[in-house]
C-alpha distance (Angstrom), angle and dihedral (degrees) to the residues before:
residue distance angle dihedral
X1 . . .
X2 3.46 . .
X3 3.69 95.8 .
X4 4.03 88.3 57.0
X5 3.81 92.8 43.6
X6 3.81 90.1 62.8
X7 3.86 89.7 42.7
X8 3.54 89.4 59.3
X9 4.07 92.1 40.5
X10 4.03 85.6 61.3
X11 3.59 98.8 42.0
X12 3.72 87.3 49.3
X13 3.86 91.8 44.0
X14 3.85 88.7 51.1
X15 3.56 108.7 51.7
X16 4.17 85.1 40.1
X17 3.66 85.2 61.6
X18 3.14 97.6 32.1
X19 3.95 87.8 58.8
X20 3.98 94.2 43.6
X21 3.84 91.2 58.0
X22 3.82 95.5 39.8
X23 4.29 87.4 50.9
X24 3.90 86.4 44.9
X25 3.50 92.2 44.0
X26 3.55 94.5 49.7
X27 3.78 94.8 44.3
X28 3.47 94.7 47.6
X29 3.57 110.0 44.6
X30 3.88 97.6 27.9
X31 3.94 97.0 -131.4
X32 3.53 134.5 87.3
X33 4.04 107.3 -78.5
X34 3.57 94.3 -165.9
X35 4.35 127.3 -119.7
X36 3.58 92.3 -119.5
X37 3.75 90.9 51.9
X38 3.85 101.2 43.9
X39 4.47 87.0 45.4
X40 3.94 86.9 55.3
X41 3.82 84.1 49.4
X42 3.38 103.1 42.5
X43 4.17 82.7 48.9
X44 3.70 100.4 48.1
X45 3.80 87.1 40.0
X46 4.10 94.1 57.2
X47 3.27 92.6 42.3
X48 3.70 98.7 52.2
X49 4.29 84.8 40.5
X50 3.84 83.6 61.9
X51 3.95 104.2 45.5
X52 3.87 88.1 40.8
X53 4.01 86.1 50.2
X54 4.13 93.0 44.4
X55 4.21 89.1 52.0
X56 3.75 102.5 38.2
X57 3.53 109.7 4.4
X58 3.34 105.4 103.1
X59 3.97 91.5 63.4
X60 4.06 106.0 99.6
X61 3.47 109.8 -111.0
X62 3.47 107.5 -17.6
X63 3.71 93.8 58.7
X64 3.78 85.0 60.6
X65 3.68 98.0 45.0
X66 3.73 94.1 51.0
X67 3.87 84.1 52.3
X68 3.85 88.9 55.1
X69 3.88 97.3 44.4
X70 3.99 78.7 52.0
X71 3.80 99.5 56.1
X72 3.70 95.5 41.8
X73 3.66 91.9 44.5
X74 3.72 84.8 58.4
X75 3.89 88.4 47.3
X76 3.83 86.7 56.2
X77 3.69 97.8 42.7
X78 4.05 84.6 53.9
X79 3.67 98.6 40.0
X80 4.02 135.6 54.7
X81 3.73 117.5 -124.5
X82 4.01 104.9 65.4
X83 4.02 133.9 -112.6
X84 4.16 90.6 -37.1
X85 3.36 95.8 53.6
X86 4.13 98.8 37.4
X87 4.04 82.7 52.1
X88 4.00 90.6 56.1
X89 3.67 91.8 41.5
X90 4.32 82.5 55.6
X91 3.51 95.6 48.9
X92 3.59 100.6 49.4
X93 4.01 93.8 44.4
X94 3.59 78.3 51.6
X95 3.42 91.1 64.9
X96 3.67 107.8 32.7
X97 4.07 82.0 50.5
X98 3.87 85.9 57.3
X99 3.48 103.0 44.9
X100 3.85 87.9 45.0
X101 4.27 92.0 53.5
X102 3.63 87.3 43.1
X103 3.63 100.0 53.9
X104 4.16 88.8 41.3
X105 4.07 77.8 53.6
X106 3.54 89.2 59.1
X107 3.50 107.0 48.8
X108 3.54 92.0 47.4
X109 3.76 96.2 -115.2
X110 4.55 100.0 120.5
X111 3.62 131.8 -2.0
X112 3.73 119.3 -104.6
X113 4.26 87.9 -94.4
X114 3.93 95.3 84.2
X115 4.12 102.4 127.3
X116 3.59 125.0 -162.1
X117 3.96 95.1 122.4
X118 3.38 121.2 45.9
X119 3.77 122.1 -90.6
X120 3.90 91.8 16.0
């Protein structure tokens, strides 16, 4: 069970991510990022989040900043438009990640511990 529960945690995680960065994308650079695009993001993103967190992120603060500059590098590496527009793309996945957990939450169908996007 356990094994299938964390299955379905990443899946979940994914596509969550996956959505974020395909809304920010979309919002952002007004043209159509693309699903597979924005899932290969939002997978190369989480799992450079959780290397970056395993070396440095126990240090206060700057372990979590490095994390960021990581993930939105990532973003900017994936996306045209440079640092700016990689940083938007963040923020809004951010949110859209947020509102998506939250209203998942509500319903009753995950906890509020679903990753995808850092910090959720």
């Amino acid at each position: 069970m356990a094994t299938a529960d964390s299955i379905l945690i990443f899946v979940l995680s994914l596509l969550v991510g996956t959505i974020g960065i395909l809304a920010g994308a979309r919002l952002v650079l007004d043209r159509d990022a693309g699903f597979v695009n924005a899932a290969v993001t939002a997978l190369i993103g989480a799992v450079a989040w959780a290397v970056t967190s395993f070396f440095v992120g126990w240090i206060p603060v700057l372990g979590i900043l490095l994390m960021l500059v990581i993930w939105v590098g990532i973003i900017n590496w994936r996306y045209p438009g440079g640092w700016g527009s990689a940083i938007a793309i963040g923020f809004v996945a951010w949110i859209v990640a947020v509102v998506i957990v939250y209203a998942f939450a509500v319903v009753g169908i995950i906890t509020p511990d679903v990753l995808g996007i850092p910090g959720i």
